[in-house]
N, C-alpha and C positions, 0 to 999 in steps of 0.2 A: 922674242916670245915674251907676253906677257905673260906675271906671277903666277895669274890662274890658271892658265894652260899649263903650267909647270905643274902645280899642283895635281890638275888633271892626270897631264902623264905620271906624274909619282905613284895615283888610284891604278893607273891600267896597267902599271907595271906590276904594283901585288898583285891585282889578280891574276897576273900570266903566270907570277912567280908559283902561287900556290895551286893555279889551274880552280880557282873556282870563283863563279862571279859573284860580283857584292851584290847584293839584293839593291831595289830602287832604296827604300826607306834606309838603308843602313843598316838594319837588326841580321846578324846571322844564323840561321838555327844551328843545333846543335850537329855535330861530323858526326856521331854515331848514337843516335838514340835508340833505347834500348826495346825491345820487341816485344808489343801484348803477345800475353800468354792465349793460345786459343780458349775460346768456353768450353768446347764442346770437350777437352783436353783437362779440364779442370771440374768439370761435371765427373765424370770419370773414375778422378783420381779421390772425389768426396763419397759416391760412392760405395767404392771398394773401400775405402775405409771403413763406411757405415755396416756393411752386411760385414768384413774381418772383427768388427767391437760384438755384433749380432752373434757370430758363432764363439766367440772366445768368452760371452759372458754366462751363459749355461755349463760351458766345460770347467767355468771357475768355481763355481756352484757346487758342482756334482765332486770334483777333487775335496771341496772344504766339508763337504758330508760326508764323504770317505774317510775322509783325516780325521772328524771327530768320532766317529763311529769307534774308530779303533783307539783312540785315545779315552775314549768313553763308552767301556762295554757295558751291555744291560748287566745290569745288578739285581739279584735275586730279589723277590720282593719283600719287604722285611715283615720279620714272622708279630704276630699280634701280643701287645702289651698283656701280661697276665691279669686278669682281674681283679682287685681285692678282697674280694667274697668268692674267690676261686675255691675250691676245697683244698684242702692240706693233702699232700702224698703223707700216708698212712699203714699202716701196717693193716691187714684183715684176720690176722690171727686172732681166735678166741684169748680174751682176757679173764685170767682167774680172779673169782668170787666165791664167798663163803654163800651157801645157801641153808640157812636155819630155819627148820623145821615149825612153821608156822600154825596159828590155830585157824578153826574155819573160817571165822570173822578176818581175821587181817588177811589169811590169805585169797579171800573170795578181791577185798579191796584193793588188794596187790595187783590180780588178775586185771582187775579193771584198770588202775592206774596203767601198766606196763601196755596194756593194750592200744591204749591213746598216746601213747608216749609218740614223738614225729622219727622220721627216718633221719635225721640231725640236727644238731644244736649249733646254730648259728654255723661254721664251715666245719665241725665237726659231725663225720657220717657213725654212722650208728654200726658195731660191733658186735659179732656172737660170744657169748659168756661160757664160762666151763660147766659154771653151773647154777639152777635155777632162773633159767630164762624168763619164766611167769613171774617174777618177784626179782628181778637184776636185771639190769642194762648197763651199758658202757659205748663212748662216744668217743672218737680221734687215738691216736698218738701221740706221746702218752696220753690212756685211756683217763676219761672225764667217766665217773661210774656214779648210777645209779642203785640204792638197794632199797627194797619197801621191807618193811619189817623188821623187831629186833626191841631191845630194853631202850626205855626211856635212857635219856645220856642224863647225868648229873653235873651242874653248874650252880656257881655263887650268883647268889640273885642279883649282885653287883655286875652283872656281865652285862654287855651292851647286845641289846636284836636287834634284827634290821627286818622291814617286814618289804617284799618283793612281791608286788602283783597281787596283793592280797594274800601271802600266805608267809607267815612268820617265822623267821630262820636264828640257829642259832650259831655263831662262827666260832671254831678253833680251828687255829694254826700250829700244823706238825711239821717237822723236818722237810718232807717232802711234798706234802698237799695241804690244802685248806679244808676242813671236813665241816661241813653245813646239814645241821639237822634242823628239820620244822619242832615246834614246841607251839603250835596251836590245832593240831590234827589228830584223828580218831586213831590212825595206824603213823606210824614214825615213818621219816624218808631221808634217807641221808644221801648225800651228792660228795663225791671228794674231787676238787678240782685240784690239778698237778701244779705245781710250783712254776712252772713257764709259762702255765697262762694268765697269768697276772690278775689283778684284780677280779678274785671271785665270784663278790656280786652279780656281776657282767652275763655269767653264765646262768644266771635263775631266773630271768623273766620267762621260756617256754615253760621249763620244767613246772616253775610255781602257776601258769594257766592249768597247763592239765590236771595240778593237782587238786585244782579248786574245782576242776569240772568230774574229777573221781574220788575224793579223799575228804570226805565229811569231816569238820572242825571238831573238837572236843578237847578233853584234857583239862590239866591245868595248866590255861593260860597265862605264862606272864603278864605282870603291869603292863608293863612296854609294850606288848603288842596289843594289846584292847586298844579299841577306839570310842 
């Protein structure tokens, strides 16, 4: 037997040995290749994923609104900033005042002053007096008081005025108030602002309009306040 015929049998013998034949070209495929997966099996399973994400994403939703809801309850809505020009809580009890027995002239002029006087002075509201109402006023807690009428006050003609809204005031400082009398008017008007409300002046631009539109000028005018 020739080489090649040996060779040959050596081929016919693996293939008996492992029962499977060699292909013409030599290439074998593979003993177990592996199995497509069906479509219609894999559609399916895409799917059922899709609509399980569909329902689980509104339930995730509606838990995380729950959980803040009660982590974060409504909170009352917050009450409003006071104003600054709010009025002052104040007392409405009548404030005592001397009422001195006036002549016709100043007290015709008091009449009219007191009349025009406003319902309050800048946040202070306007208070009942004990007595002389026609001729006294008083404003806030502690009361800011008006009184018309009464003796000229005497000062060193070295004292400083200060003239307000056209009407010429004259200032002393007491223990507990600043007492401001006019020294250019026909009938006298004195104002005493309380020591907490600071800066006096502050308080006499209404009082000094009305009293320009009731209380005719006269007197003897200071230098200082002529213009």
């Amino acid at each position: 037997m020739t080489s090649s015929s040996a060779a040959l049998d050596d081929d016919d013998a693996r293939d008996a040995a492992d029962g499977t034949p060699e292909p013409a070209d030599g290439t074998r495929e593979s003993d177990d290749p592996a199995p497509a997966a069906p479509a219609g099996r894999d559609r399916t399973i895409r799917g059922a994923a899709l609509l399980a994400t569909l329902i689980a994403l509104p339930i995730t939703l509606l838990v995380a609104v729950l959980a803040f809801s009660k982590l974060s309850p409504n909170a009352p809505a917050a009450a409003p900033t006071p104003s600054a020009t709010s009025a002052r809580v104040q007392s409405t009890a009548p404030v005592e005042m001397a009422a001195p027995a006036l002549a016709e002239r100043p007290a015709t002029v008091c009449r009219a002053l007191l009349s025009q006087l406003p319902a309050s002075i800048r946040d202070l509201a306007q208070r009942p007096v004990t007595a002389g109402p026609e001729q006294n006023a008083a404003y806030g807690d502690p009361a800011l008081t008006v009184a018309c009428g009464g003796a000229e006050p005497t000062f060193p003609s070295t004292d400083e005025v200060w003239t307000v809204n056209g009407v010429c005031w004259h200032l002393a400082e007491q223990a507990d108030q600043a007492v401001l009398t006019t020294v250019d008017r026909e009938t006298l008007i004195t104002v005493g602002v309380p020591r907490s409300y600071e800066q006096p002046l502050q308080w006499l631009p209404t009082i000094s309009s009305t009293i320009v539109a009731s209380v005719p000028s006269g007197g003897a005018i200071p230098s200082g306040c002529q213009r």
